[in-house]
C-alpha positions as CSV (number, residue, x, y, z in Angstrom):
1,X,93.2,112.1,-115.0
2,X,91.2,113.6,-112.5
3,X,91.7,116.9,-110.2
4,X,92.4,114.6,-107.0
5,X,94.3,112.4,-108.8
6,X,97.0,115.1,-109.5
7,X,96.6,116.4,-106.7
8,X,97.6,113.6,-104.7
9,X,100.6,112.9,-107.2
10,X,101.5,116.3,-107.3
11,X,101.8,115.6,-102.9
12,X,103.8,112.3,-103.3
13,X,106.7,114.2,-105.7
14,X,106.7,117.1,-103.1
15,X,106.8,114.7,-99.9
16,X,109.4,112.2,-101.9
17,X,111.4,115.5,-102.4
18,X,111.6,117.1,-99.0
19,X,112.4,113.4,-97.9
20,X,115.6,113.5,-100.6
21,X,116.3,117.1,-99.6
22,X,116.5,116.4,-95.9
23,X,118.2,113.4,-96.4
24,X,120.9,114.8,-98.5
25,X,121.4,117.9,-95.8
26,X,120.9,115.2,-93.0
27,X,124.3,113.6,-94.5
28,X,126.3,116.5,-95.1
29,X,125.3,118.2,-91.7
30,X,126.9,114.5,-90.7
31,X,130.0,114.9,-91.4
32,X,130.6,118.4,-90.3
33,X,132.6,119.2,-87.0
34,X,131.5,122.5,-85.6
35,X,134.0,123.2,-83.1
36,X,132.1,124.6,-80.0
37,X,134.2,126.0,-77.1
38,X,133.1,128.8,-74.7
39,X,135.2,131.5,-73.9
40,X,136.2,129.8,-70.2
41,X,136.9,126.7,-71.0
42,X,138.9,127.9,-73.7
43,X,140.8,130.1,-70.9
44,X,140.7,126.6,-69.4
45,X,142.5,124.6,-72.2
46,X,145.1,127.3,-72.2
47,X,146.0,128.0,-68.7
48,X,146.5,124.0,-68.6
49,X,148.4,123.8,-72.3
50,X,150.3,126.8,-71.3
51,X,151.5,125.2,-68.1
52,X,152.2,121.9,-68.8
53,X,154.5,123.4,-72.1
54,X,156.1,125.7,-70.0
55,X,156.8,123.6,-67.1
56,X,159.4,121.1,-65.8
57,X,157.8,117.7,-65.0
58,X,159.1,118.3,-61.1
59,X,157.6,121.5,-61.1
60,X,154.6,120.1,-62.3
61,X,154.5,118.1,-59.4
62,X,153.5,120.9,-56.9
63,X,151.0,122.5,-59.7
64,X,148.8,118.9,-60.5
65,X,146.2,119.1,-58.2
66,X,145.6,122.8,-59.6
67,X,145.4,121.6,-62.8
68,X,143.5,118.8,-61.6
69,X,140.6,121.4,-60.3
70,X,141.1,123.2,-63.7
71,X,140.2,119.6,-65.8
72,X,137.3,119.4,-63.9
73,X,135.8,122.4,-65.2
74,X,136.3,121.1,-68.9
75,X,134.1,117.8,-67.9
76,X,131.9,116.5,-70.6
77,X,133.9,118.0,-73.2
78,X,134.5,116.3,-76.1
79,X,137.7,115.4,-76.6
80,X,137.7,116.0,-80.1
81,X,136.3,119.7,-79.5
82,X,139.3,119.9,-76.6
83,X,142.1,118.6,-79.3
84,X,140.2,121.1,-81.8
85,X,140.6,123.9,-80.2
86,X,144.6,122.8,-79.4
87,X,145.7,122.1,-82.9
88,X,143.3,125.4,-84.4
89,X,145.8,127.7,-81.8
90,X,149.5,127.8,-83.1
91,X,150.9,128.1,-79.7
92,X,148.9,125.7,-78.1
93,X,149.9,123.5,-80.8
94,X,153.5,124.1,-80.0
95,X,152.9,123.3,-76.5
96,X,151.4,120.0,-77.8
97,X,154.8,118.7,-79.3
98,X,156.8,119.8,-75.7
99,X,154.0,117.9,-74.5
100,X,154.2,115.0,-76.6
101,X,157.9,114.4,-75.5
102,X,157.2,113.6,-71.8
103,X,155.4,110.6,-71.1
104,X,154.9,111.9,-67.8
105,X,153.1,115.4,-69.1
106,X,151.6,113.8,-72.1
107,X,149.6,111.0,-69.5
108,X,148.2,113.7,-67.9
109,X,147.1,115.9,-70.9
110,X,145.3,112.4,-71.7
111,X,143.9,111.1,-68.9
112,X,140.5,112.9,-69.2
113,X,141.1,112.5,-73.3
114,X,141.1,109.2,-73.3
115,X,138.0,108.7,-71.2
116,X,136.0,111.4,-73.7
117,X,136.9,109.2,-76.7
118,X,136.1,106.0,-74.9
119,X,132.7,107.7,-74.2
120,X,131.9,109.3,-77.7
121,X,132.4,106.0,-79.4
122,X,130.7,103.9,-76.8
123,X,127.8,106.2,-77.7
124,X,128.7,105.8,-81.4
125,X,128.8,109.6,-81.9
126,X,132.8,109.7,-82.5
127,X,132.4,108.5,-86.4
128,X,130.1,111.6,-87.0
129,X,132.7,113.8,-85.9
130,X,136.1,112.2,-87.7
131,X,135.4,113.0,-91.0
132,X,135.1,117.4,-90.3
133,X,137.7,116.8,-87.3
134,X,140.0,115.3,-90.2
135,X,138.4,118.6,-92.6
136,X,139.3,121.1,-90.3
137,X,142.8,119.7,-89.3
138,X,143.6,119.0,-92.6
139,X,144.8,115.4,-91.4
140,X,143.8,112.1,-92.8
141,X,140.2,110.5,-92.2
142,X,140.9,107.2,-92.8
143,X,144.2,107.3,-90.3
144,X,141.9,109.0,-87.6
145,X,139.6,105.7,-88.0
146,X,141.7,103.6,-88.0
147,X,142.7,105.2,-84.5
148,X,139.4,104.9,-83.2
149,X,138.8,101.7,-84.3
150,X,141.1,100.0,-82.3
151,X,140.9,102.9,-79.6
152,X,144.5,103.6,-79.6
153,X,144.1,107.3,-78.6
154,X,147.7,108.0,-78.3
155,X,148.3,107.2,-81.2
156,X,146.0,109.6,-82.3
157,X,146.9,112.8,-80.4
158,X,150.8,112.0,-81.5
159,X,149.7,111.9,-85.3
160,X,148.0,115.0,-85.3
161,X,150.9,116.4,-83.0
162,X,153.7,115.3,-86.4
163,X,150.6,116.1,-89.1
164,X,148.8,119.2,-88.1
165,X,150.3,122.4,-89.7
């Protein structure tokens, strides 16, 4: 076998290799979830958790278009990295269940979630993040799917308001 002839096997194992390697980190970097919120809109997402928890729904009436102008500054957020953030913080989490039980509070907390999820699975990017959403929540993948499949996200925001500990 020749010098060249090595050489060029010895190239193919090393390209066929890195292709494997970066496969392989390619799929678990997949299904990570790095939850990414900035120190305002996190002041955001509380200020607006906080208020609608605290707050009677008539109450609420004369605060909406403040927290109106307050959703607008969390606009292209994803809504998984807006739950995230929610369900990682005990007493937003809290909030989330006094939330839950109006229909009139919990339609506004969705509004803008709703139309995030619509958008990350139009653009097909929502199944990446389910399985390390599901990881860091400790919930079930396969319910959160099953969610998204059929784009029931009510549904989903109430099961990881009963499932997240």
């Amino acid at each position: 076998m020749s010098i060249k002839k090595i050489g060029k096997s010895l190239l193919s194992v090393y390209f066929n290799l890195f292709f494997l390697i970066t496969l392989f980190f390619t799929q678990l970097s997949a299904e990570e979830f790095v939850l990414t919120v900035s120190e305002e809109r996190a002041e955001v997402i509380e200020e607006i958790v906080t208020t609608m928890g605290e707050t009677s729904v008539p109450m609420l009436l004369f605060k909406k278009k403040q927290l109106e102008e307050l959703s607008k500054k969390l606009k292209g957020m994803g809504s998984f990295n807006f739950l995230g953030y929610i369900f990682t913080h005990p007493e937003l989490k809290e909030y989330m269940k006094e939330i839950a039980e109006s229909s009139w509070k919990f339609d506004g907390i969705m509004k803008s979630t709703r139309k995030g999820f619509d958008r990350d699975k139009a653009a097909g990017t929502i199944w990446d993040q389910i399985p390390g959403f599901a990881k860091l929540l400790d919930v079930s993948e396969e319910k959160l799917t099953q969610f998204a499949e059929k784009g029931d996200w009510d549904d989903l925001v109430q099961y990881l308001v009963k499932h997240v500990r």
